[in-house]
C-alpha positions as CSV (number, residue, x, y, z in Angstrom):
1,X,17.4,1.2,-26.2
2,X,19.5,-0.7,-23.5
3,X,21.0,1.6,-21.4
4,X,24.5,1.2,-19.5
5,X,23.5,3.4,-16.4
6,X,19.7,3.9,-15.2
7,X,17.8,5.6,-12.4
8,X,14.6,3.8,-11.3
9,X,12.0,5.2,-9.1
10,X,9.0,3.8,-7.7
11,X,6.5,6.0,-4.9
12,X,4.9,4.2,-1.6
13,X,1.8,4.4,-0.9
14,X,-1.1,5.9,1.6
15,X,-5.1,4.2,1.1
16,X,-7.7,6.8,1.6
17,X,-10.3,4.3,1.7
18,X,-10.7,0.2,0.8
19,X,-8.7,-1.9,3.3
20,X,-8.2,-5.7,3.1
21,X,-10.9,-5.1,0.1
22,X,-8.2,-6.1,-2.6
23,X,-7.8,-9.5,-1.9
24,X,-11.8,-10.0,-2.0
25,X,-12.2,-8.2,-5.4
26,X,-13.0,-5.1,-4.4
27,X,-12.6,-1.6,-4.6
28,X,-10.2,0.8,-2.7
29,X,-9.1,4.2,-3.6
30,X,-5.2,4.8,-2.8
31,X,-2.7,7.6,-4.1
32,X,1.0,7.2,-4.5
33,X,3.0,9.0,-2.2
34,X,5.6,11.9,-2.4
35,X,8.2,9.2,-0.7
36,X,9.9,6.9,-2.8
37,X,12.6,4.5,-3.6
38,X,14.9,5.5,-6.1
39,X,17.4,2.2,-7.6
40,X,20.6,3.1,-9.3
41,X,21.9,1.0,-11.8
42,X,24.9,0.4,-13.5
43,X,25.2,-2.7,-16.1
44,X,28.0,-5.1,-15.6
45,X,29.8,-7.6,-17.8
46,X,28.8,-10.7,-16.6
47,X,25.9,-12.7,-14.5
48,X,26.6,-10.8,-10.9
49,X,24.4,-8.6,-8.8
50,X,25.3,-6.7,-6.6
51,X,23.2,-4.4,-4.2
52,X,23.6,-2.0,-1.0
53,X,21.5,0.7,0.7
54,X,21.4,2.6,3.7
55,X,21.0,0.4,6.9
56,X,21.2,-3.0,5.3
57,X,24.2,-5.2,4.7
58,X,25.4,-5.5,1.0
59,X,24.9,-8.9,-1.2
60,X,25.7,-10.3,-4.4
61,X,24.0,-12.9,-6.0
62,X,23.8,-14.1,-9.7
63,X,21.1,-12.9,-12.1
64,X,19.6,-16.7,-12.4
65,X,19.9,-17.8,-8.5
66,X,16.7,-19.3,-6.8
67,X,15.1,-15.7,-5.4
68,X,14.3,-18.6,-2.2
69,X,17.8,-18.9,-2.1
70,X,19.3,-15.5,-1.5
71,X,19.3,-13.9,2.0
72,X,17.6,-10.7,3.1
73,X,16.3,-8.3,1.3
74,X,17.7,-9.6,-2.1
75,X,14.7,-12.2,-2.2
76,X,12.6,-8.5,-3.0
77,X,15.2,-8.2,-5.7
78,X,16.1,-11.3,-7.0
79,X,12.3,-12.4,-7.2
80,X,11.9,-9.3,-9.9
81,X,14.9,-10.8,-11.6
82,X,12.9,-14.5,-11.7
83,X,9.5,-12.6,-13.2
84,X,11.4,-10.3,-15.4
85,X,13.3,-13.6,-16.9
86,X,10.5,-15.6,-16.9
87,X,8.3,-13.6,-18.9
88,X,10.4,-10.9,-20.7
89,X,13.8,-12.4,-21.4
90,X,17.3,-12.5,-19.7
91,X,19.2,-10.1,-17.8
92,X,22.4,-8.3,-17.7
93,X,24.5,-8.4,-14.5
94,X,24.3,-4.8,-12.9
95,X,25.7,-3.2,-9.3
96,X,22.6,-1.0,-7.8
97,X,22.0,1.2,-5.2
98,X,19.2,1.8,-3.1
99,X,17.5,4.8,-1.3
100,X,14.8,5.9,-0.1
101,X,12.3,8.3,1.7
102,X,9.8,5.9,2.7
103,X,9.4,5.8,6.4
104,X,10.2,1.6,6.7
105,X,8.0,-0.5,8.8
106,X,4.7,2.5,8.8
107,X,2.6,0.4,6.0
108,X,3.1,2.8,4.0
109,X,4.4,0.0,0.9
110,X,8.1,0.4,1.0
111,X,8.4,-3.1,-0.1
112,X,6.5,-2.6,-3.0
113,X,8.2,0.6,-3.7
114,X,11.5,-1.6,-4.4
115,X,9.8,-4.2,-6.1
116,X,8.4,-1.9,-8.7
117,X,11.8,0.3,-9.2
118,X,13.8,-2.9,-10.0
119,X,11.1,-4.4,-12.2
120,X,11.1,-0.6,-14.6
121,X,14.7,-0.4,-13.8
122,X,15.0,-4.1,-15.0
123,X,13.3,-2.7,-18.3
124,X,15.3,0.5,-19.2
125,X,18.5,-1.4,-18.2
126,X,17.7,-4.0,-20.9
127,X,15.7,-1.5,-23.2
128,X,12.1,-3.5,-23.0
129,X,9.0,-1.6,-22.5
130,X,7.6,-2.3,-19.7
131,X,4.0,-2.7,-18.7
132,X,2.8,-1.4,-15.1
133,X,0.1,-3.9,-14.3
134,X,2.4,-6.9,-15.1
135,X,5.4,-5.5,-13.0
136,X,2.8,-5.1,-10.0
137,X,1.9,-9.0,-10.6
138,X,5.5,-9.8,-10.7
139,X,5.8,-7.9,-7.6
140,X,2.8,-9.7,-6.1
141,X,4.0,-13.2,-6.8
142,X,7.5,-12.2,-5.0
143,X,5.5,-11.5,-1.8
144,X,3.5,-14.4,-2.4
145,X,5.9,-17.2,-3.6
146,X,9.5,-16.1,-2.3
147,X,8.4,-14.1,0.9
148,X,5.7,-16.4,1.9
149,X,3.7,-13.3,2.7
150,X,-0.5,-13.6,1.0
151,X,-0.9,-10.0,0.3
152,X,-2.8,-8.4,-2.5
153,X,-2.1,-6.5,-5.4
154,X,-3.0,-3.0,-4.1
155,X,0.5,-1.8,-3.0
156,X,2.2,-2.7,-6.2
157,X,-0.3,-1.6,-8.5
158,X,-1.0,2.3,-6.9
159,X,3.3,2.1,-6.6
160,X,3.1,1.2,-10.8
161,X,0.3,3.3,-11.9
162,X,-0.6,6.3,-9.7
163,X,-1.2,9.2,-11.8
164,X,0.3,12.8,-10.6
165,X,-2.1,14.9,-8.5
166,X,-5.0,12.0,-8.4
167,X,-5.7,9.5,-6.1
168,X,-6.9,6.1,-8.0
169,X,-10.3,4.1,-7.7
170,X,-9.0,0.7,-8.0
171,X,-11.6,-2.3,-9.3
172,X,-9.7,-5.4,-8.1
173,X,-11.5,-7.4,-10.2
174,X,-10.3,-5.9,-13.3
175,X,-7.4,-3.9,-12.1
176,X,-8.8,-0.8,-14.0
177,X,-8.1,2.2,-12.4
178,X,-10.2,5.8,-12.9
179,X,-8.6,8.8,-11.2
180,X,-10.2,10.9,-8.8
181,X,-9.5,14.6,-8.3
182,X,-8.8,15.2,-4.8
183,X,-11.2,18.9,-3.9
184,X,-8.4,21.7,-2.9
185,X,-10.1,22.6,-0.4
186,X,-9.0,19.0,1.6
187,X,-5.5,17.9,2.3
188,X,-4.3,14.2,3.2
189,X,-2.5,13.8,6.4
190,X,-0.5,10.8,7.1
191,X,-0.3,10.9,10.6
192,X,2.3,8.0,11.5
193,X,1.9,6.6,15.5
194,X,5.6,5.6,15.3
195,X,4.7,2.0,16.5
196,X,5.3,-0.6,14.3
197,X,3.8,-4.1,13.4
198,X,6.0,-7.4,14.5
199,X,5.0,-11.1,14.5
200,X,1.1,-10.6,12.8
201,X,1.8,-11.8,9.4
202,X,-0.9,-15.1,11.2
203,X,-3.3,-12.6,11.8
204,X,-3.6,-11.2,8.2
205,X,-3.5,-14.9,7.1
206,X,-6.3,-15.6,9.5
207,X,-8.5,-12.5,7.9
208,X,-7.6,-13.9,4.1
209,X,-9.1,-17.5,5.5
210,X,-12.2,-15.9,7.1
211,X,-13.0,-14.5,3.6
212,X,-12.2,-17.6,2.0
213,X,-14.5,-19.7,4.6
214,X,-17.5,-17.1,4.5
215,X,-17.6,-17.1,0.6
216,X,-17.7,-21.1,0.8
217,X,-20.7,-20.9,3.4
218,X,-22.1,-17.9,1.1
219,X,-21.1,-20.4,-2.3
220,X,-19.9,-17.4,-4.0
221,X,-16.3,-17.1,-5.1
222,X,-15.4,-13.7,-3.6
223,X,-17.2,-11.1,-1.5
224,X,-17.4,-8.8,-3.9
225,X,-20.2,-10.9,-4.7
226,X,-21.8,-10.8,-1.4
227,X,-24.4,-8.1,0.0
228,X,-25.0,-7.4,3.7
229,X,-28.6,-9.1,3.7
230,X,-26.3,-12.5,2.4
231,X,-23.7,-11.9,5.2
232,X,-26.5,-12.3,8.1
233,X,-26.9,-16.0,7.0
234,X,-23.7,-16.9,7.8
235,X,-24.0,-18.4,11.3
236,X,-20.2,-17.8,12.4
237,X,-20.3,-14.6,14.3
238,X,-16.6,-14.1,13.6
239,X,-17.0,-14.8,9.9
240,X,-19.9,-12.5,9.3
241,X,-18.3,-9.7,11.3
242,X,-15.3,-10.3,8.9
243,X,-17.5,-10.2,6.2
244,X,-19.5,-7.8,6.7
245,X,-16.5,-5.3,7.1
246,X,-15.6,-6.6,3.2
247,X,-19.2,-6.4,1.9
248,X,-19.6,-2.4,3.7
249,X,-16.1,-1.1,2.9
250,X,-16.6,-1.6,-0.7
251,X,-19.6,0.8,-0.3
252,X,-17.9,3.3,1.4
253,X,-15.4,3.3,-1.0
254,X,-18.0,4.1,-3.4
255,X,-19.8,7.1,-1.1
256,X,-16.3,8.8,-0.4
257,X,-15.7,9.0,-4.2
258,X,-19.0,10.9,-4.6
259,X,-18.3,12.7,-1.8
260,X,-15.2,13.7,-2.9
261,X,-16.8,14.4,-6.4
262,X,-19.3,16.7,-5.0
263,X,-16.8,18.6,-2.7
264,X,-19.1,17.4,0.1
265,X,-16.4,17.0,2.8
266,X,-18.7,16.2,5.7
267,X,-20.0,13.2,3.7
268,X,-16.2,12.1,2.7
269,X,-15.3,12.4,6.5
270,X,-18.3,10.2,7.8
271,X,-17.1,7.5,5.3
272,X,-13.7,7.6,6.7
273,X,-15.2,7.3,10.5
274,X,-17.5,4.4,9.3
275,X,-14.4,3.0,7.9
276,X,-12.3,2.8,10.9
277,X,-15.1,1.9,13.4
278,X,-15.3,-1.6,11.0
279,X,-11.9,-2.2,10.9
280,X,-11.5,-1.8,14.9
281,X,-14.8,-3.5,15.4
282,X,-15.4,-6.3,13.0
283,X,-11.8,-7.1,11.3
284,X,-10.6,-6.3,14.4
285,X,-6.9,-5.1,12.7
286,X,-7.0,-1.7,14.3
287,X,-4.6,-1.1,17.4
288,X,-4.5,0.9,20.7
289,X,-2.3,4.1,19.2
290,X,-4.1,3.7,15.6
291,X,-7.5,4.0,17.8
292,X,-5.6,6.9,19.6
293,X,-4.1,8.6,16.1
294,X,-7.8,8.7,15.0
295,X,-9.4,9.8,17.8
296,X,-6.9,12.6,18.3
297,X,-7.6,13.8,14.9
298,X,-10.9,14.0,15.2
299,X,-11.2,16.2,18.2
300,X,-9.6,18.8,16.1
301,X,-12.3,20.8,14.7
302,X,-10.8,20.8,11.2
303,X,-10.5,17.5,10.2
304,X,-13.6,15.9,8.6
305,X,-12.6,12.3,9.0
306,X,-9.7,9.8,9.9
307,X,-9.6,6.2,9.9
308,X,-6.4,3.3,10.3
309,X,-4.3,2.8,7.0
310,X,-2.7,0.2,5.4
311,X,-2.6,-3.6,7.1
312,X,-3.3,-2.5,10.7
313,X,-2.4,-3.7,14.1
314,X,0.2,-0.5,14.1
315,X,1.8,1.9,11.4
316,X,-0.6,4.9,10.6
317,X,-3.9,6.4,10.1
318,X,-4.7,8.9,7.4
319,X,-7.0,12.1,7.8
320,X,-8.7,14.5,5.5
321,X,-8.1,17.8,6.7
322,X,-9.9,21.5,5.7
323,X,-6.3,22.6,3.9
324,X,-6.4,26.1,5.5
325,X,-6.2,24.1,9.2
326,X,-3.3,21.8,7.9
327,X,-0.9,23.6,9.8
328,X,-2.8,24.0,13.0
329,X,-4.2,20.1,12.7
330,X,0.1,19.2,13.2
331,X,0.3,21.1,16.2
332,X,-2.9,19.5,17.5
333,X,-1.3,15.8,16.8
334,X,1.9,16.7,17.8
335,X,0.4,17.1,21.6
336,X,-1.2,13.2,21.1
337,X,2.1,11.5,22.0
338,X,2.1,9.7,25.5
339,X,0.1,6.4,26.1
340,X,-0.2,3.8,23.8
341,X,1.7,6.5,21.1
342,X,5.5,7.5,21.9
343,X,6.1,11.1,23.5
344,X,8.1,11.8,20.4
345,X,5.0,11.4,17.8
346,X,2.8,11.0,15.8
347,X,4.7,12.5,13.2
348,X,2.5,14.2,10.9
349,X,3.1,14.8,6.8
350,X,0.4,16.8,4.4
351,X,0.7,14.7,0.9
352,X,-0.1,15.5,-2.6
353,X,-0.8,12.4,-4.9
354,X,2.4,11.9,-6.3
355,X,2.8,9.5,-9.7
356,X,3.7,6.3,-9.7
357,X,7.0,4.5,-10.8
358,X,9.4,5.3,-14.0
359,X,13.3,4.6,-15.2
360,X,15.4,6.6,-17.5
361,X,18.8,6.2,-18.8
362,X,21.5,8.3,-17.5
């Protein structure tokens, strides 16, 4: 039923385990996030958009423009608008406000928290049924083609398809997704360092080449496909350490889920050290106050593992904590700030898996 006012939502995001594994075809195992960004919607009579949020100057722009064309943050918008033309059908005009909850800038998928509340707010406003996976590819190819950004398809697809109170083992090279209780006697903590990434976009660029290099030398078409006895033959030092991270991370990924399955906490947490020590070490996408978040949290006696989330380089780190020391694990982090983390943080939140993205009429 089209639908003259609608209220899109779509959750960020917080990966337990699996980093810089999606782009390789591998496996991860993110939850979506009690933060979100929430897109009103109101249709209008002809071909305009408009759009405004908090903190960010207000644009218009016409429901067929060039997403390259548009300034700001409308490219996020106007690129949805492209997908949901090209492969749904055309568009009514609307005005729509943004908000949201997501701390901005803490690789915690605000981005693709937009991106997926305008694509299922594009749907209920023009009463199609929309499909989660494909509104996370158009939100993909926005980052790809109109931002210029080569990220994966992990932030979209956790943003489109979490399921409430599971976090989700993601197979990239089948985008099937199997939840995964989280045991009640654990509790995520996002523990954000308050420093933020600027000017490293190269760097993940230079990690998406190293994979693509060391599958070439390896003649394998991703390193899902590669094992650690295959990685020693590759001669590069700086290739196989990059490797190597790919090839071990989608192992973990596997151990924490049976960890997690047997409520065997200390084995989850030892995954989550491994984890970080091979993103600091050999992708090297770690940072001085992400190494500091995670070394903080482990010196508290009631955490069973930590490790760097999201991109790297700055933003947050995520640790499993005993869920009757939550409380006292905050005032332990909250004592962390000074050195390479402002005095005023980390800034710790406890999370639930939250679901992922949905519209309705209003």
């Amino acid at each position: 039923m089209i639908s003259d006012v609608v209220r899109s939502r779509a959750p960020g995001r917080v990966n337990l385990i699996g980093e810089h594994t999606d782009y390789n075809d591998g496996l991860a195992l993110p939850m979506g996030l009690p933060f979100e960004t929430t897109m009103d919607i109101e249709r209008r009579n002809d071909q305009r958009v408009t759009i405004e949020s908090a903190g960010f100057e207000s644009l218009s722009f016409d429901v067929g423009d060039d997403p390259t064309t548009v300034p700001s943050w409308g490219r996020y918008v106007a690129g949805m608008i492209d997908r949901y033309h090209t492969h749904v059908g055309p568009s009514a005009g609307f005005d729509a406000r943004f908000s949201t909850t997501i701390p901005v800038g803490a690789s915690l998928s605000s981005s693709a928290a937009m991106e997926m509340a305008v694509g299922f707010g594009l749907h209920a406003l023009n009463g199609t049924n929309p499909d989660p996976v494909s509104i996370a590819h158009w939100g993909q190819w926005v980052e790809n083609n109109v931002l210029g950004i080569r990220s994966g398809i992990m932030d979209q697809l956790i943003s489109a398809t979490a399921v409430d109170g599971h976090a989700s083992l993601v197979d990239f090279r089948t985008l099937e997704s199997i939840p995964v209780v989280l045991p009640p006697e654990a509790t995520v903590v996002i523990i954000d360092t308050l420093t933020r990434r600027e000017l490293v976009e190269s760097e993940y660029d230079r990690r998406r080449q190293a994979c693509v290099d060391a599958c070439e030398i390896l003649g394998i078409d991703s390193l899902r496909d590669a094992t650690l006895e295959s990685v020693k033959r590759i001669d590069d030092a700086n290739l196989r350490r990059r490797a190597r991270h790919v090839v071990s991370e989608n192992a973990r990924v596997r151990e924490f889920v049976a960890a997690l399955d047997a409520s065997d906490l200390a084995a989850a947490g030892a995954e989550l050290r491994a984890s970080h020590e091979s993103l600091r070490d050999d992708y090297e996408v770690s940072g001085v106050a992400l190494d500091r978040a995670v070394e903080a949290a482990l010196e508290f006696g009631g955490c069973v593992g930590a490790r760097m989330t999201g991109g790297g380089f700055a933003g947050c780190a995520v640790a499993l904590v005993r869920t009757d020391d939550v409380e006292a694990f905050v005032e332990h982090m909250a004592d962390a700030g000074g050195g390479p983390i402002p005095d005023n943080g980390p800034v710790c939140w406890p999370v639930t898996p939250s679901p992922g993205a949905s519209a309705e009429a209003l």
